[in-house]
C-alpha positions in Angstrom: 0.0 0.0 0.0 2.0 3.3 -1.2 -0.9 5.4 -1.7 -1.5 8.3 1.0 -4.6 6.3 2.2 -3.0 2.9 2.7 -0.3 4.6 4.5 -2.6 5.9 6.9 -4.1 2.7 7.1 -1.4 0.5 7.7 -0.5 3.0 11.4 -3.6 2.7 12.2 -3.2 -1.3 11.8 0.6 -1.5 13.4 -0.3 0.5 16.2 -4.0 -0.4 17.1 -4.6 3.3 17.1 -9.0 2.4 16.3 -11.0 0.1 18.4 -14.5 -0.7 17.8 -16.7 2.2 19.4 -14.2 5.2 19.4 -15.5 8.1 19.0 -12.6 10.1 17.9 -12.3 14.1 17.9 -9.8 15.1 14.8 -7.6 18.7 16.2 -8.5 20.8 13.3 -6.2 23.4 13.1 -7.3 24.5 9.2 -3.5 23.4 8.2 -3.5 21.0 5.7 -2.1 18.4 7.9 -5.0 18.4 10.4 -7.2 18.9 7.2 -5.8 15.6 5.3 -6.2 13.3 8.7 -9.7 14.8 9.0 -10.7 14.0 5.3 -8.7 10.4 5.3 -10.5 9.5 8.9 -13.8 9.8 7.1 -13.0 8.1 4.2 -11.7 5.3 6.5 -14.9 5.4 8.2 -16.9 3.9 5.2 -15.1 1.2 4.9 -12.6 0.1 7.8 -14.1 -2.7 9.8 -14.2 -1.2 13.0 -16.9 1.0 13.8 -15.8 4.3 14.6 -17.5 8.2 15.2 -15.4 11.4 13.4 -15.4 14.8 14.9 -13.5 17.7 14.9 -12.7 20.1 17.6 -11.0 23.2 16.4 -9.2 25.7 19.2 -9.5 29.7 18.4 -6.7 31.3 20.0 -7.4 34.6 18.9 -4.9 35.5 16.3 -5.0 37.8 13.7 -6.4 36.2 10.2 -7.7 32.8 11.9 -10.7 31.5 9.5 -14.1 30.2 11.6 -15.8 30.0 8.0 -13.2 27.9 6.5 -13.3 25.1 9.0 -16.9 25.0 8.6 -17.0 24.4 5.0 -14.6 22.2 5.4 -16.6 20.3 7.6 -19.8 21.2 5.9 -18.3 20.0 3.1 -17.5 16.2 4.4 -20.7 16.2 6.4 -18.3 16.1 10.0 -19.8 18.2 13.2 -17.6 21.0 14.7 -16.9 22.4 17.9 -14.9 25.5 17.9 -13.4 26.6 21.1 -12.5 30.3 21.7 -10.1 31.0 23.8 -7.2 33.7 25.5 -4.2 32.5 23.7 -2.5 35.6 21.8 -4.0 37.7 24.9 -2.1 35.5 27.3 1.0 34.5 25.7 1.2 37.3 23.2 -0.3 40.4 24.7 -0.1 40.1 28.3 3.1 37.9 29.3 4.8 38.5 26.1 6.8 35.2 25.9 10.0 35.1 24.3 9.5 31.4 23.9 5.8 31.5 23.1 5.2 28.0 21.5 5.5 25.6 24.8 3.1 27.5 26.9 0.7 28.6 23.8 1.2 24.2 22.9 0.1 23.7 27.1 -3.0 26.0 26.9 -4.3 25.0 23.7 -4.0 21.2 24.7 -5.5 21.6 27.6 -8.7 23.1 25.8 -8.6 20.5 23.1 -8.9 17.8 26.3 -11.8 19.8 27.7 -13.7 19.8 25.3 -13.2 16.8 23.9 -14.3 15.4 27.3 -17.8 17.0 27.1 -18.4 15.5 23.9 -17.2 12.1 25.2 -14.7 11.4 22.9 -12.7 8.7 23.8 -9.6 10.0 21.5 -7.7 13.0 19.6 -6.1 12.4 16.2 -3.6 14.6 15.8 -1.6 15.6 12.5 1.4 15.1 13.1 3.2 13.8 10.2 6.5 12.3 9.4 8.7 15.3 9.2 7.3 15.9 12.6 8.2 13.1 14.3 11.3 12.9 13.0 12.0 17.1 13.6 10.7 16.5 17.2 13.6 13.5 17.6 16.1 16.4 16.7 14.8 19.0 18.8 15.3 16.5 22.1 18.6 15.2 20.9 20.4 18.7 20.0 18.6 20.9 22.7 18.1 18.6 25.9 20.1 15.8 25.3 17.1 13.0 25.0 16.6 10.5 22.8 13.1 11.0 22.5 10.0 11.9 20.3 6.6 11.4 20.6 4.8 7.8 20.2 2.3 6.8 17.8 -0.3 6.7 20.4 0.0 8.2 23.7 -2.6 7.4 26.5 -3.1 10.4 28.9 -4.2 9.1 32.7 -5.3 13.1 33.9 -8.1 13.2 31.3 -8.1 9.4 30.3 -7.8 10.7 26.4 -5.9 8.9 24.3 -3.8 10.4 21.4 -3.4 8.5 17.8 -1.2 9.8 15.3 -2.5 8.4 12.1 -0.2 10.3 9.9 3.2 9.3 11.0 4.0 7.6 7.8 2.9 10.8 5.8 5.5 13.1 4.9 4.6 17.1 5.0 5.3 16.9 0.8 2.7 14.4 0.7 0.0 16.4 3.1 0.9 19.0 0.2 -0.1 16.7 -2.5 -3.2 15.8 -1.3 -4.3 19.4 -0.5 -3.4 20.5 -4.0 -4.9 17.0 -6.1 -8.2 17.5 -4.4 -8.6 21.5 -4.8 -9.0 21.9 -1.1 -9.0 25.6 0.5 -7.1 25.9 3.9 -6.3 27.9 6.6 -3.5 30.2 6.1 -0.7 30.4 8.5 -1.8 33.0 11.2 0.5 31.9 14.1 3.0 35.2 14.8 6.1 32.8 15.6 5.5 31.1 12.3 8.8 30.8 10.2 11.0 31.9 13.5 10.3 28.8 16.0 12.7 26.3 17.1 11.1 23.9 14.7 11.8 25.6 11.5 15.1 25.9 12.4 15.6 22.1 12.7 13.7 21.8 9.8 16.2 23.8 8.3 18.8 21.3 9.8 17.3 18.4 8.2 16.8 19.5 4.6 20.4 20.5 4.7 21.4 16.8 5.8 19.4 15.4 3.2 21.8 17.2 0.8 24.8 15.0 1.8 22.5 11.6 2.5 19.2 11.5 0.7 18.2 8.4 2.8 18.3 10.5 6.0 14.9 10.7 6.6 14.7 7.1 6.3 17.7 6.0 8.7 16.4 8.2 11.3 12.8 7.1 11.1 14.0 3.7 11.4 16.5 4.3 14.2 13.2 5.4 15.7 11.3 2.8 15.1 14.1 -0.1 16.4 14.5 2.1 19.3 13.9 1.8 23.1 11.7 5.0 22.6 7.9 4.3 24.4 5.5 3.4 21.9 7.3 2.6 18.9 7.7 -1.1 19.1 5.3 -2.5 17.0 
């Protein structure tokens, strides 16, 4: 299975991410990651043998150019309920305490609303887009700036709000999320976060493309490294 769709399939197979039941809210951000795994989810959901329910949960955190009516013709559009959440988040982080490292505590505020609220709608899970540049820029991050080998796991089982977390798109590269977006003439959110293009993350992602120069099967070795790893949640 090479296609985008069998891809996504075959993590949700490896790593058990959907049991019969779930009722799954998708973290719609109106990227196109967070768009594709919304889409893909719902085309699962005709055919994949295990009953599931598709939402999506979006959080609002107040910047400047962030799209309500986009999400909701996306969703209109695919016939999947939203919840939009407004919150404080460029008033706190950007306004009032203006961080100089915004992204860790604007990342703690905005999960903790996605877990509220998908509480209250009884979801039993959050699909997040993260994709395979992520989890493989996130390994960098925690190696070069703290030292750990370390990333985050397929699927992550939280014990405060007894959530779990899937990651359906870890074998989807960002070029691929791209793809998808384009082939199938869908409109997104544009990037409205004030840290985009200056964050920690864009800089390893910098790193990366500049190994791939010298070894064009980086991206491969590292995943794999990952994947035969010690590293909670990645052993198949």
């Amino acid at each position: 299975m090479h296609s985008i769709e069998g891809q996504v399939r075959k993590a949700i197979e490896e790593y058990d991410m959907i049991k019969e039941g779930d009722k799954i809210a998708v973290a719609l951000s109106g990227g196109k990651d967070s768009v594709v795994l919304l889409y893909l989810l719902k085309n699962l959901q005709r055919y994949y043998p295990k009953h599931f329910e598709v939402t999506a949960i979006s959080i609002n955190p107040g910047f400047d150019g962030f799209e309500e009516r986009i999400l909701k013709e996306i969703c209109e559009k695919i016939k999947t309920p939203l919840k939009i959440e407004k919150t404080d988040i460029k008033q706190i982080v950007f306004d009032e305490r203006k961080e100089k490292n915004p992204c860790s505590l604007c990342a703690n505020i905005r999960r903790g609303a996605l877990n509220t609220v998908a509480k209250e709608m009884n979801c039993n899970k959050i699909a997040l887009g993260h994709n395979l540049d992520d989890v493989l820029e996130t390994f960098l991050m925690n190696l070069i700036y703290t030292g750990n080998i370390s990333t985050f796991s397929p699927v992550s089982y939280m014990d405060r709000s007894e959530i779990t977390l899937i990651r359906p798109l870890i074998y989807i590269s960002e070029k691929e999320t791209k793809s998808f977006i384009k082939r199938n003439e869908i409109s997104i959110m544009p990037k409205v976060c004030p840290m985009d293009g200056r964050s920690t993350r864009e800089e390893t992602l910098g790193l990366l493309k500049e190994l791939e120069k010298y070894n064009k099967h980086v991206r491969a070795n590292i995943f794999g490294a990952i994947q035969r790893s010690t590293i909670p949640g990645w052993k198949k």
